[in-house]
N, C-alpha and C positions, 0 to 999 in steps of 0.2 A: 524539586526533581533534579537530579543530575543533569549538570549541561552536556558533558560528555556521551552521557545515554540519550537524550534527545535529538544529537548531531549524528549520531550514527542511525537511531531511524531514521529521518528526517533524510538523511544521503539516500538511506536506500529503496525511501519512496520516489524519489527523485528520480531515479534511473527506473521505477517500472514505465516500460513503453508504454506511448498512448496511443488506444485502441486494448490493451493490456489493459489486467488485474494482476492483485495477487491479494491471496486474503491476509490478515490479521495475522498467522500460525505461518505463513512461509515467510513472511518481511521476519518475524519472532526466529523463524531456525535463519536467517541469514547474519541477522545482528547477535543471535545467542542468548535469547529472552522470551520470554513468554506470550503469548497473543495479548492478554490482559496487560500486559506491560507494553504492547507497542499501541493497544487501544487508547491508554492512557496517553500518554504522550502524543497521539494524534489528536487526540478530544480537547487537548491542552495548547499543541504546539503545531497543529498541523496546516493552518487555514494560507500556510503562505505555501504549500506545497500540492501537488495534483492527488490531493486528500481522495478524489473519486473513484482512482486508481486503488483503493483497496479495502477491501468487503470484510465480510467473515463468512465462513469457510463454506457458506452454499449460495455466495454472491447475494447477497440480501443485506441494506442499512435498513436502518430505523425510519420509517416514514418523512421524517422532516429531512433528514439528513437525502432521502431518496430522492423527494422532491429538487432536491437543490442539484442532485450528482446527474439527472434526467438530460441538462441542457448538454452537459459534459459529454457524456455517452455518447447521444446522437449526435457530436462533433465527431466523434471517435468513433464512430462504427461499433459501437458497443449495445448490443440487443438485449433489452428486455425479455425476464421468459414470461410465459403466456399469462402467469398468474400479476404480474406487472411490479410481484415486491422486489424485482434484481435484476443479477446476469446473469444467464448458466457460466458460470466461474470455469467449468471445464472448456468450453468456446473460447473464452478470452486469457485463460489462462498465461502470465509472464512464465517465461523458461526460467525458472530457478536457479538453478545450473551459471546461463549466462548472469543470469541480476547478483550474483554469489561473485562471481566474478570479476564484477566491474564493481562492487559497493568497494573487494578490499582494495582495488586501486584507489576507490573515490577516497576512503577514510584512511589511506598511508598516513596521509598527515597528523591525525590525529593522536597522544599520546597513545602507546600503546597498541597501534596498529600497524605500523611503520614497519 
């Protein structure tokens, strides 16, 4: 996988605040890739970053992955919905907007971003 594409998600998981989400499809329009492309590289690369901080698009992981993201949450004030597989993603929702604009600061340094 590209290191260069790994470091740009990877930044801009980094900046969603905690108590925040954002799913899969908004880190993908921030960096200019696809949800499947920022899954990937999370599934791969992400275990050193606040991996819990981001869903796909109706606040729901995968069981094992939920289990693990549980402790996280209720540090963060992150509420499970009633049916217990997630978060209402619209509650926790990162501002877009601001995460867009602190990633192209984070990644100036990066070729190509600068």
């Amino acid at each position: 996988m590209d290191e260069r594409l790994v470091e740009l998600v990877l930044r801009a998981v980094d900046l969603v605040p905690p108590g925040q989400l954002a799913a899969y499809g908004d880190i993908g329009e921030v960096v200019g890739i696809g949800p499947r492309q920022v899954g990937a590289v999370m599934s791969r690369y992400g275990d050193g970053v606040a991996w819990w901080r981001v869903c796909n698009a109706v606040g729901d992981f995968a069981p094992d992955l939920l289990e693990r993201a549980r402790p996280h949450w209720h540090a963060e004030g992150i509420t499970l919905k009633p049916n217990g597989r997630g978060a209402r993603i619209a509650d926790h929702r990162a501002d877009l907007d601001l995460l867009a604009q602190r990633w192209r600061v984070a990644v100036a340094d990066i070729d190509g971003h600068g």
